[in-house]
N, C-alpha and C positions, 0 to 999 in steps of 0.2 A: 443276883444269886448265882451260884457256880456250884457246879455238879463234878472234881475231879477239873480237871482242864477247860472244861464248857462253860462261859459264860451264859447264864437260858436270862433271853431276851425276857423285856416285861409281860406280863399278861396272865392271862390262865391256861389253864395247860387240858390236854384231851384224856379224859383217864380212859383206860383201855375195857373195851367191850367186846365181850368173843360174839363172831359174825358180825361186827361193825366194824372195827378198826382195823383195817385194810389199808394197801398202802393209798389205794385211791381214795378213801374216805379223811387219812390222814394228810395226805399233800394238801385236800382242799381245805380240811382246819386251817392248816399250819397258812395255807395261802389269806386266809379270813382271822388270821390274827392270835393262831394257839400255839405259847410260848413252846410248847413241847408235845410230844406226843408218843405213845405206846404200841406197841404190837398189841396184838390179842393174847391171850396165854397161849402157850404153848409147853405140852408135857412133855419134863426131862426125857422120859421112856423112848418118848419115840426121836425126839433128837439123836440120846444115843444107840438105839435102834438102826433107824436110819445112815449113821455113820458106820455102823460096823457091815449094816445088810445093802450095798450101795447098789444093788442089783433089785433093792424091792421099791427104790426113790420114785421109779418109772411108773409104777401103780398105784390103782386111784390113791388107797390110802398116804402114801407116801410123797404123792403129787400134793394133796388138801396139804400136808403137816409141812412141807416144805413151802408152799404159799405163803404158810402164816408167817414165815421168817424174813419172809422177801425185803428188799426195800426200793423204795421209789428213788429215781435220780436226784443225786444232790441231799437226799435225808439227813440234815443233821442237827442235835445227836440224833442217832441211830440206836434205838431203843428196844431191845429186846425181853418178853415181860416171858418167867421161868415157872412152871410151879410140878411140885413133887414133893414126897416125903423122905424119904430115902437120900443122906447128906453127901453121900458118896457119886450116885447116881445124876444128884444135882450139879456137883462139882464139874462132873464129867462133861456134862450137857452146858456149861457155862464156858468151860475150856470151847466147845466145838464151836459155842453162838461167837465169842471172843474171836477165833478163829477165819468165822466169816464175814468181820467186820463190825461188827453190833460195837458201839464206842459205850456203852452203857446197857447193864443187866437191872431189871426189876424184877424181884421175887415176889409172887401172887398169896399170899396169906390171909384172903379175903373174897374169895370165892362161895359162895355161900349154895352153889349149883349141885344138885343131889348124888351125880356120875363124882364129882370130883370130891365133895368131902365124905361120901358113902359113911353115911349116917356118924358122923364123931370120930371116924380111924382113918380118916384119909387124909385129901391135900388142903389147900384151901384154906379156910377161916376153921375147920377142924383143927390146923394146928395152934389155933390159939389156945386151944385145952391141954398143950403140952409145950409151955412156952421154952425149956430145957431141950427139949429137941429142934423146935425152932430155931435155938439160938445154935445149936450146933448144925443148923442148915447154912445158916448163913455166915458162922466162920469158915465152913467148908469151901466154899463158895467164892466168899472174900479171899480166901489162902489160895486159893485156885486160879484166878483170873489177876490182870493187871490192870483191868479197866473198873472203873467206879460201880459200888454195887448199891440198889435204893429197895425200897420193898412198899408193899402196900397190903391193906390189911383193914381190919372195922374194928368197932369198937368191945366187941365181942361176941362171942359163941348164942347167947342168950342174953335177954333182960334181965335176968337175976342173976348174967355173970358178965358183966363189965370188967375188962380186965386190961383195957389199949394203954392205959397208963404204964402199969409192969410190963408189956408186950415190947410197948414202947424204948423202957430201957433197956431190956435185953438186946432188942434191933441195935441201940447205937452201939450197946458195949460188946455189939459182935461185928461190928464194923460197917453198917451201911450209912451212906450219905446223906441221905434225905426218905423222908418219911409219909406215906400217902394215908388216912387216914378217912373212911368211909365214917359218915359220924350214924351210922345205924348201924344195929346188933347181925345177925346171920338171920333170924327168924323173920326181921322185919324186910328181908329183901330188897328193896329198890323201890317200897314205897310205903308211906306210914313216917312222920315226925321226924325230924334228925336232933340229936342232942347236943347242943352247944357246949352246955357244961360240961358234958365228958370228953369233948374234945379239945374245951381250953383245959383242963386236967393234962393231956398226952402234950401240948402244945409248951405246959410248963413244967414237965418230967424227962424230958429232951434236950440237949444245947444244940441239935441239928436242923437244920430246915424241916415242919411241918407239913403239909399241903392240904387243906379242909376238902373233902369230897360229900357230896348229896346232898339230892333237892332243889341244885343251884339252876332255875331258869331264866333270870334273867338279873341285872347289873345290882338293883338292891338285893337281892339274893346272895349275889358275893359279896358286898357292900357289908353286909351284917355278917357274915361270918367271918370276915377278917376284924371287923372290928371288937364283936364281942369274942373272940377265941386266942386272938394275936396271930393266926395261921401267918407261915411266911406269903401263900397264895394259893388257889383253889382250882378246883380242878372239874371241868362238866365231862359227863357222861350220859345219860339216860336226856338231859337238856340241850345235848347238840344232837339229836338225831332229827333231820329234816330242819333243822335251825343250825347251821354251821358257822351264822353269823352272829350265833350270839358268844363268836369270842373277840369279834371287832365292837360287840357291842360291851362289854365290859373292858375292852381297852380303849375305846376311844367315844364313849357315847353314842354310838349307834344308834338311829332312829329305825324302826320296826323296818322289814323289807315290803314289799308290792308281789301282786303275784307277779307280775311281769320276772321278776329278779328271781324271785322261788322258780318260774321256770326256766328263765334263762342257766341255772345253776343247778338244777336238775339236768339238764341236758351238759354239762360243765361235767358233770356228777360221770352221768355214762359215756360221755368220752374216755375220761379217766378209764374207768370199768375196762373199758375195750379195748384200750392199749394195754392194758395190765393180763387180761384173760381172756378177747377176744369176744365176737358178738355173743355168740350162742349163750354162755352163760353169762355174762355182762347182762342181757336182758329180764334174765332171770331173777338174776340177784337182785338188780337196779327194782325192783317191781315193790319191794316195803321199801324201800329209800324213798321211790314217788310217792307213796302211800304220805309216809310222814311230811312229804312238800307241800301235795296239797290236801291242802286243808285251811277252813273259813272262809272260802266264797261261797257261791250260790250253788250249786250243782256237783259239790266237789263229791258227797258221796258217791254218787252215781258216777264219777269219772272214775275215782280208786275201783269201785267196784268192777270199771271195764278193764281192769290193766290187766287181767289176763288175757287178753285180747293181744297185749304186745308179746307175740313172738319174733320180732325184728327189730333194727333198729331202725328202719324204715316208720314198723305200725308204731311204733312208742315215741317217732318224733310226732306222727299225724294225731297223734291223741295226745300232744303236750301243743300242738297248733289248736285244737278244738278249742280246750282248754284256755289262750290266750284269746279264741273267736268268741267265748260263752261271756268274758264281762266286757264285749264291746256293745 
């Protein structure tokens, strides 16, 4: 498959999750087998905010929003995920991500988080309720930059309004390349049944690459929704947190990991962290990443529960040594 000049390697690909997909979370997919990978969202506003106020980059807020753009060495493609309502404002803010190297723009049309689609007028999976302004987001966008542009998005607003099909064509006939496709409504958030049938609908209302997203954890997971949908390939999210191998494990048969590997990879995890943003907050952060590592042996509760205890990277490796001492 080919995105613009990229050839994207086989496999499934990491959909983007805001406070997850960082560039330390995404080097280690991409190192465990995920054909591609996304920024977080990140809003036009503050893009071109940030560009015009370069004096405000240095503060907190401006340090977090300039984070989310970052990329780790060697990235590529180099993926940067846009979302805003406003066609002009978006345009702007794709010229500047373009600008700083991003080899590819994904537009966020699928957000279903309350700040961002503020109740039906905002960004998001709101603008599936106004598929005519969507699509003049995304020729804005497309006419603006020189690099490939993709989007991603659900199946719609509501269960009584499926609408990924028409969404669908508007996306290509406004020029994006490939298509990411949540197969759940906005209400049903990230958990509750995904619908096959509405997404081989989208999957045969397109001549562009598809990409099936949710509920996928593990290889028959994918296994069925490329098969019953025709998806060109699938994409985990909510399924690689604290499992980053389940994209070696849908490319190459993977057998389950050991805790041994969960921690050896966890500590993998917060190296990354602390080259990227230093101990202090590395510790921090890293503290639901372990959360989601361990888990299923014998005592594991009671060790997540101690990880407030890690304020160093000192105490967080001695309670990841515990932790390998508890099932000897």
């Amino acid at each position: 498959m080919k995105i613009g000049d990229f050839d994207i390697a086989p496999g499934a690909m990491l959909a983007p999750m805001a406070g997850i997909t960082n560039p330390p979370f995404r080097r280690l997919c991409k190192e465990m087998g995920a054909a591609m990978c996304v920024t977080e969202l990140i809003s036009c506003h503050a893009v071109v905010y940030l560009e015009a106020k370069k004096k405000n980059r240095g503060k907190r807020r401006g340090v977090k929003t300039l984070s989310l753009m970052e990329k780790y060495d060697d990235e590529s493609p180099y993926i940067v995920q846009l979302y805003g309502r406003d066609p002009v404002i978006m345009a702007e803010s794709a010229k500047i991500v373009e600008a700083t190297g991003a080899d590819i723009i994904d537009l966020n049309f699928g957000c279903p988080a309350k700040k961002v689609i503020k109740n039906g007028e905002g960004s998001g999976v709101a603008l599936m309720l106004d598929p005519p302004l969507l699509g003049e987001i995304i020729e804005s966008v497309v006419s603006a930059v020189k690099i490939p542009v993709t989007a991603k998005t659900r199946l719609g607003y509501a269960a009584n309004n499926i609408n990924a099909a028409k969404v669908a064509h508007v996306m290509e006939s406004s020029g994006v390349k490939l298509i990411t496709i949540h197969a759940r409504t906005r209400d049903q958030g990230h958990s509750g049944p995904i619908n096959l049938p509405a997404l081989k609908d989208v999957v045969n209302a397109v001549s562009i690459p598809v990409v099936g997203n949710g509920g996928i954890k593990c290889k028959a997971d994918a296994d069925e929704m490329i098969k019953k949908t025709g998806c060109a390939r699938v994409a985990v999210g909510q399924g690689a947190k604290g499992n980053p191998w389940i994209f070696d494990e849908l490319k190459n048969n993977r057998l389950s990991t050991d805790l041994t590997e969960r921690v050896a990879t966890c500590r993998r995890h917060l190296d990354l962290y602390v080259d990227w943003i230093g101990e202090e907050r590395s510790v921090l952060e890293m503290r639901k990443h372990a959360c989601w590592y361990l888990k299923g042996f014998n005592g594991a509760a009671a060790f997540r529960k101690r990880l407030g205890e890690a304020v160093s990277i000192k105490v967080f490796n001695n309670l990841l040594d515990e932790v390998l001492s508890s099932k000897e």
